[in-house]
N, C-alpha and C positions, 0 to 999 in steps of 0.2 A: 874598774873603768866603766863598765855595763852599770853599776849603779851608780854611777855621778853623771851619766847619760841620761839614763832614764830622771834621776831628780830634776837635771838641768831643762830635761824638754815638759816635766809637771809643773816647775817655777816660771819657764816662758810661757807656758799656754796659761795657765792662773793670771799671772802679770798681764797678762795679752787683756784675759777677760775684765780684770779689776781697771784696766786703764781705758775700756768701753765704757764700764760701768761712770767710772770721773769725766767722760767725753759728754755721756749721755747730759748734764746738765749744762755745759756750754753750746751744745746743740741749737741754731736758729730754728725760729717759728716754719722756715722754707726748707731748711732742715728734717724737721719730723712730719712733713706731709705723707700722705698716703701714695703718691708716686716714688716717693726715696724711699720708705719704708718696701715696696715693694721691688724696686730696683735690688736693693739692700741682700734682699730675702730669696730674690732670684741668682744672683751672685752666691751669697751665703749657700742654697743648695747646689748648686754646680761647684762648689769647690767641697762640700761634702761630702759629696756622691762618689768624684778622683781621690778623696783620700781615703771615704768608707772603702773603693774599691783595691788600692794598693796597700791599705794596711793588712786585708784581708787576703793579699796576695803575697805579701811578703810573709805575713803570719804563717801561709798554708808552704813556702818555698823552706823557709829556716826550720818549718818543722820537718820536711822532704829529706832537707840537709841532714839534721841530727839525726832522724830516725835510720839513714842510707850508714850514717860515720859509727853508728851504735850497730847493726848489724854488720857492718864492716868486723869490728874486731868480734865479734861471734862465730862469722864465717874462718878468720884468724886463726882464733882457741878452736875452732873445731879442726881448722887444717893439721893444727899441732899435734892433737890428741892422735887425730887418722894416722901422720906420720910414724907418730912414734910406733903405733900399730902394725904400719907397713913395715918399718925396722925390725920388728920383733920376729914379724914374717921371715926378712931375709935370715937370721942367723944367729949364732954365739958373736959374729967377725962384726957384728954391728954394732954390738955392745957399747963400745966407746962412741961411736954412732949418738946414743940416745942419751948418754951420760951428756954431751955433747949438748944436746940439744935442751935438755930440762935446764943444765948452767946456763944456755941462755936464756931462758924462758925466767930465769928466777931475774939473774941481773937486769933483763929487762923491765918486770916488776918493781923490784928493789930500786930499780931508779927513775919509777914515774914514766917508762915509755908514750903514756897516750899523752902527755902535756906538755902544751905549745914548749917550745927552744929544749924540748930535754933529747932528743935524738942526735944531738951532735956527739955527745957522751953515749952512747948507749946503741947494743947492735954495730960493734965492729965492723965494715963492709970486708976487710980480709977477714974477719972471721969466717960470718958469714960463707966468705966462699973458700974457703976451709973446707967448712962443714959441706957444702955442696959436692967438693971435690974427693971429701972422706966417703959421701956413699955414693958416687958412680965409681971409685975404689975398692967399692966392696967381689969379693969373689961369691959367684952364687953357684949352687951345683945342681940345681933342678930347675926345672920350667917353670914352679910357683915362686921361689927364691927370685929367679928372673923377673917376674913380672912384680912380687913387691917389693923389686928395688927400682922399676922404672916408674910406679905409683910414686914411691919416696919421693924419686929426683924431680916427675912431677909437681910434687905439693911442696919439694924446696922453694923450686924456680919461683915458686909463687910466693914463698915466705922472702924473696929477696925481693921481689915486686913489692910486696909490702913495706917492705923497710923501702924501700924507695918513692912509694908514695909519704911515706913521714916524714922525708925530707924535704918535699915540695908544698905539704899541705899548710903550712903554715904563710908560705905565701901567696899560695892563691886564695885561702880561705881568707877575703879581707874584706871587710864590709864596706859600700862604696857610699863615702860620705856625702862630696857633694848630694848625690838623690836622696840621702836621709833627709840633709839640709832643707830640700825643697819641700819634701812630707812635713817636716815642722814647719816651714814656715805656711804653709795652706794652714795647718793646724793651729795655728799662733792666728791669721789672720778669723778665722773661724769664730775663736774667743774672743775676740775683739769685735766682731760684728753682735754678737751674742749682749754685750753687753751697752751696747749702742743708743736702744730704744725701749730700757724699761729702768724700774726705780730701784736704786741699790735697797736689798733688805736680807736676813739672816738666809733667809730661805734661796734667795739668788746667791747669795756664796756658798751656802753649801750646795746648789749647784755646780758651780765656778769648779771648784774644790771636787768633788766626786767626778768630773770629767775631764778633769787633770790629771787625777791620779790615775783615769782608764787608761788616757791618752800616754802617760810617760810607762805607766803598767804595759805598755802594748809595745815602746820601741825597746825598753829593757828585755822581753821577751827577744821579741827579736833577735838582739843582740845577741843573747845568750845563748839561743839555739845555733846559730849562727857561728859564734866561735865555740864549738864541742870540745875543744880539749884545754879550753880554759873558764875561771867564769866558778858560779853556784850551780850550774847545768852540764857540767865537764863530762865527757863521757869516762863511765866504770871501766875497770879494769876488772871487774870480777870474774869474767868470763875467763881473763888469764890465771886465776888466781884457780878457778874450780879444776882448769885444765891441768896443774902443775901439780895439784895433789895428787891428779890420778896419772901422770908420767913414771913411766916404769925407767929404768937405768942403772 
């Protein structure tokens, strides 16, 4: 989807410029005066400046996004690992506790947890609170026992928050078209002024062409940062992966 986006907005803004370029010679004598030229040109920088400035801010918002969704499942894998840690604290009685916890850690793996619609399958919510309710079940017989099973139930609560933002992220993470729409079309109008008032030649198309490709190069990005658990920019699972070798159970 992100690459028939970004082609489709390098094929509008190319077209935009190529169909300047074929205007430029039906252009009247009253046409190519030095006040339309100038008009042209003042226009043409005010709508470059709004979209130099919003492609620059979406760029810097979808990179925000991905980098927050990627240290998201880090902060995850390392709650897991902690747990299991605090489990081993409590006891032999939590054993089943941590067996527990590693089968979901793999099935969750095993079945693509971080990508978009695969959470309906995966992470049980009765499981889950199962597992919540198996270690505040636990018996502990000393004051440290005590306290690394209220660490555990802590870093549950938080693995059930997690599973519960997986459920909502996919719809709120939706990139909002109409405002793309508007970014193209300034971009589209841009191209077309561009080729307006000069003589078509190899060298203005491969202009044409090299800022097309920036231009569709820059909403692809976007895109793709933007939706993190789908896409050639998805976010890794590895962090779950390094965590599961080293789960004890």
């Amino acid at each position: 989807m992100t690459v028939l986006v970004g082609l489709a907005v390098f094929a509008l803004t190319l077209l935009s410029g190529l169909i300047g370029l074929r205007l430029h010679g039906r252009l009247l004598d009253d046409h190519r005066s030095d006040q339309s030229k100038d008009v042209v040109r003042l226009v043409q920088a005010l709508v470059a400046s709004m979209a130099t400035l919003v492609l620059g801010l979406l760029i810097a918002s979808a990179s925000s996004h991905y980098r927050a969704q990627a240290d998201g499942v880090t902060t995850l894998a390392a709650d897991i690992l902690v747990l299991d840690g605090a489990l081993a604290h409590v006891g032999p009685d939590a054993r089943e506790a941590r067996t527990a916890l590693r089968a979901m850690l793999a099935s969750a793996i095993a079945s693509h947890v971080l990508e978009a619609g695969a959470e309906a399958s995966v992470v049980d919510p009765a499981r889950m609170d199962a597992f919540y309710n198996a270690i505040a079940g636990l018996r502990t017989a000393t004051p440290a026992q005590q306290s690394a099973q209220q660490q555990a139930l802590a870093i549950a609560a938080r693995l059930v928050q997690a599973r519960a933002l997986l459920l909502v992220r996919d719809v709120t993470d939706q990139v909002q078209w109409p405002f793309l729409a508007v970014l193209v079309s300034w971009l589209a109008m841009l191209f077309l002024a561009m080729g307006l008032f000069v003589r078509a030649n190899s060298v203005i198309h491969a202009a044409l062409v090299a800022g097309a490709l920036a231009v569709g190069g820059a909403i692809f990005l976007i895109l793709e940062l933007e939706q993190s658990r789908s896409g050639l920019l998805h976010i890794s699972d590895e962090p779950l992966r390094f965590v599961l070798q080293r789960l004890g159970g």
